[in-house]
N, C-alpha and C positions, 0 to 999 in steps of 0.2 A: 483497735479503733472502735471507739462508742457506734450504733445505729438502731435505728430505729429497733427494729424487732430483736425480739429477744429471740435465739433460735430454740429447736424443739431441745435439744445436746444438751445447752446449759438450764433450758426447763425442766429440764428430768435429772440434775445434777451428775449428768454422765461426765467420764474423765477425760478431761483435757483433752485435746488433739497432738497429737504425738511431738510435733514440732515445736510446743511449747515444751518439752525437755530436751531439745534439741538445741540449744542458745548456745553458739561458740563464736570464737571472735570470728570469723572468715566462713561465708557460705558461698556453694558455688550456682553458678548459672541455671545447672540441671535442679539441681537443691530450694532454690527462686519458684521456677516455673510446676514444681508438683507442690509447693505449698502457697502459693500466691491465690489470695482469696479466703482464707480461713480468716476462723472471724477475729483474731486477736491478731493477725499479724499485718503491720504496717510496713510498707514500702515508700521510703523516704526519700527520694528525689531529689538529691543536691545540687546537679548540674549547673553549672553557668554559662546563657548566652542560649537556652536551647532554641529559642526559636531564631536566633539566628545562622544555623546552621542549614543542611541539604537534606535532613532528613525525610522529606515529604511529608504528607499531611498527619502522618501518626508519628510524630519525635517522642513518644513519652512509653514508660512502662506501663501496660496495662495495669490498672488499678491500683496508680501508685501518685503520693501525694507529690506536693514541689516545692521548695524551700532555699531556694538556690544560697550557696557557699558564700556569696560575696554579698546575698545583697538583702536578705532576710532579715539579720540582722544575731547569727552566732558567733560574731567578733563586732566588739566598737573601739572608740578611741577614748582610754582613763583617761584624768592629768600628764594630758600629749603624749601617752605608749599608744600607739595602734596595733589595733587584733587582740585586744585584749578581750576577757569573759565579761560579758555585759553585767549589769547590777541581778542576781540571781533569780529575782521576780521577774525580772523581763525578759530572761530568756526560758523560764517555766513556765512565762505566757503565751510566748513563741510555741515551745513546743505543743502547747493546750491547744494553739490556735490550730493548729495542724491534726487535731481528734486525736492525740496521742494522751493515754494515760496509763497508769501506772501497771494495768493487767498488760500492755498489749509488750511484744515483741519486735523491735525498730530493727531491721534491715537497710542499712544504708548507702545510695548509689551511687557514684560519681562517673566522671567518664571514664576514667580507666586508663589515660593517655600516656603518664607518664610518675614518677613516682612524688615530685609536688605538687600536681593535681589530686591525686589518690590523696593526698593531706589532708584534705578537704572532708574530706570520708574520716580519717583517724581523729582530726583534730574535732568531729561532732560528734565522734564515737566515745570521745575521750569527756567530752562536755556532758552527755549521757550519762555515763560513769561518776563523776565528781556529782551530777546529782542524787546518786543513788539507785539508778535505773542501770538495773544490771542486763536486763533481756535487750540486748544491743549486737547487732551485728554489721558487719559488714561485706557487701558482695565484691567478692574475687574477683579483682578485672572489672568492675562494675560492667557499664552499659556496655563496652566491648565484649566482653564472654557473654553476657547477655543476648546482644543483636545476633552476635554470631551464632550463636547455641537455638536461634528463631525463635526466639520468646515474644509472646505474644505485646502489641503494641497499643496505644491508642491516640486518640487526636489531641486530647487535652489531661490534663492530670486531675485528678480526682477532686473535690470542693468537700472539703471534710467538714463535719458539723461541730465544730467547738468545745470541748471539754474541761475538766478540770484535772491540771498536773500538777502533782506534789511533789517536793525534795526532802530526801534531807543529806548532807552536803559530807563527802567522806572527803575530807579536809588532808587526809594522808597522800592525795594524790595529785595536789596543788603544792607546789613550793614556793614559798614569797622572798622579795629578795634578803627579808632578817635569816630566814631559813637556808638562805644559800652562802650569805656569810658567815653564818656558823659551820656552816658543811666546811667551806675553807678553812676553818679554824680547825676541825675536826678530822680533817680528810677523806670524809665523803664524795665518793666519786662524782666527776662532774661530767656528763658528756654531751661532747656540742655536737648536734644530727647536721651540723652546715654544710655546706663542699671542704674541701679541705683550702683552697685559698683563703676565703675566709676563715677557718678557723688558725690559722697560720698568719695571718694577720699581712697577708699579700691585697687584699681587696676589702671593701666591704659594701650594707648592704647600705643607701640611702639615709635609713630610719634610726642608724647605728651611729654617735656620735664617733668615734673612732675605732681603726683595726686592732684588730686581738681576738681573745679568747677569756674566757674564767682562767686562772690562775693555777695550772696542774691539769687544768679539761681534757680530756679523751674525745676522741674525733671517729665517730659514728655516721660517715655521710649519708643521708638521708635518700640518694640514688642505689646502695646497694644494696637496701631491703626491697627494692620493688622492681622486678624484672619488666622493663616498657614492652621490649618486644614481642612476650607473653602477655604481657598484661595481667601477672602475678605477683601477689607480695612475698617475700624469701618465704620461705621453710620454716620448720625447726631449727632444722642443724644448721643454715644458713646465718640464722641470727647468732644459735649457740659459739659459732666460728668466728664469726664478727665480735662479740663480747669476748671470747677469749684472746684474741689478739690485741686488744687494748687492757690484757688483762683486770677484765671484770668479771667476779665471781657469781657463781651460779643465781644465787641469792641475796647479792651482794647489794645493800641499799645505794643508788644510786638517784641524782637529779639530771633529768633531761633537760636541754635547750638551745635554743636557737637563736634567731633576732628577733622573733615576735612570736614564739612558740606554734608553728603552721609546722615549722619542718622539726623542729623539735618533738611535736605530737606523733610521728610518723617515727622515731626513735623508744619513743615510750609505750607506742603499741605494737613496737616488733620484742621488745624486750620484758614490758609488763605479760602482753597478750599472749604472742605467740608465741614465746620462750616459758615464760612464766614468774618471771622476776615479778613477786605483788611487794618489793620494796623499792621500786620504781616509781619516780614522781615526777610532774613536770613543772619547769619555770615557768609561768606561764609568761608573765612580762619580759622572760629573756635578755638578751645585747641590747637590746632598745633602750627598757629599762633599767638594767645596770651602770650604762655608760652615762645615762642622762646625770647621774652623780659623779664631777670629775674626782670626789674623792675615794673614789670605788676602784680595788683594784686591777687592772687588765694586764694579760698578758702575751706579745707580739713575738711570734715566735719565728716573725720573716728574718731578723736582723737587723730590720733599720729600724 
């Protein structure tokens, strides 16, 4: 995050501060509170609803920006898909407007509740990503292992001073739906992050003209990478276990998705991230988008 002074560190060209080489998908609480306030590292506040909650008069992470999941404006609605990645300049104005630029390191914090809230978190970590901004993290358990671990609070979140943020956009980790047709031509793995009713094509979601799935899709529920109770997202070997039983290989190029690519995100960064598959991509338009074409193929694997 830009500010005013320049410190004496980078006026005397000394080296980075340690946690600038320290960027991995997943930080923890303890890991937050000994580097929060260094001058390149941004704490991203995604929360939804914070001041309506019991928190008292400090609801916010001390010195940490606010940007909320739902209403900022990191999902809008294309020709009638909702949640989809807004027109690219405007959401690398969004992040500009929040003092975020290209030196700093984004820490990103959701509630922590459960593992389609935490989406929240993956699906603007992932947005990060596609633009080229790789110093991206996100906090384990967000605001829960946070509170609990006594990290420091404040009354309001930070008023950042405006910058400028640059992309340039690694197109390998967006799939469009010509790109998902050809995977079905191809047989490239498809995997749906949904519940399994819906990928089973026993329910669906509102936004989704009809039940099913992609056509051959693997079924990755997007609850059993993220432990609630803990308030952790799986493992390693948690994900590695989950990809081998839908048999999908190690490095095996695969497209993620969902109905509007929320819980789909949360598939692509247990698999891209924390596993390490970087031939992982996501739909972004997903079931929403596929299905708005009745001549696109689905497949209902309820029986009716």
């Amino acid at each position: 995050m830009r500010i005013a002074a320049i410190t004496l560190a980078a006026a005397l060209g000394l080296a980075a501060p340690a946690f600038a080489q320290d960027v991995r998908p997943l930080v923890d609480a303890e890991w937050l509170k000994a580097n929060a306030g260094q001058e390149n590292l941004v704490i991203l506040d995604i929360r939804d609803d914070v001041e309506e909650t019991e928190l008292g008069s400090e609801p916010y992470i001390a010195k940490a920006v606010a940007a909320p999941y739902a209403t900022a404006g990191w999902r809008t609605e294309v020709d009638g898909v909702p949640g989809m990645l807004p027109p690219v300049d405007q959401v690398a104005g969004l992040i500009g407007s929040l003092g975020i630029d290209n030196d700093d390191h984004v820490v990103i914090v959701p509630w922590g509740t459960d593992s389609s809230e935490f989406g929240g978190a993956t699906r603007v970590y992932w947005t990060f990503k596609y633009l080229g901004h790789d110093a991206v993290s996100i906090l384990d358990g967000g605001w829960r292992q946070y509170d609990a671990a006594g990290g420091a609070r404040s009354a309001e979140p930070v008023k950042p001073e405006p910058v400028e943020f640059t992309y340039e956009l690694q197109d390998d980790l967006l799939a469009t739906s010509e790109e998902v047709a050809a995977a079905l031509e191809s047989g490239v793995k498809l995997v749906d992050g949904r519940p399994a009713e819906q990928y089973e094509g026993k329910s669906k979601s509102p936004v989704v003209r009809v039940e099913g799935t992609l056509p051959g899709a693997v079924n990755i529920e997007h609850s059993k990478l993220y432990r609630a109770e803990y308030a952790l997202f799986a493992r390693p070997e948690t994900v590695r276990t989950l990809a081998e039983e839908v048999a999908l290989g190690t490095d095996e190029e695969n497209i993620a998705f969902c109905n509007t690519g929320h819980w789909a995100s949360i598939a692509w960064f247990g698999l891209s991230e924390v596993l390490g598959n970087k031939n992982t991509s996501m739909y972004d338009g997903s079931m929403s988008e596929w299905t708005a074409d009745p001549s696109r193929p689905v497949e209902n694997r309820s029986g009716t």
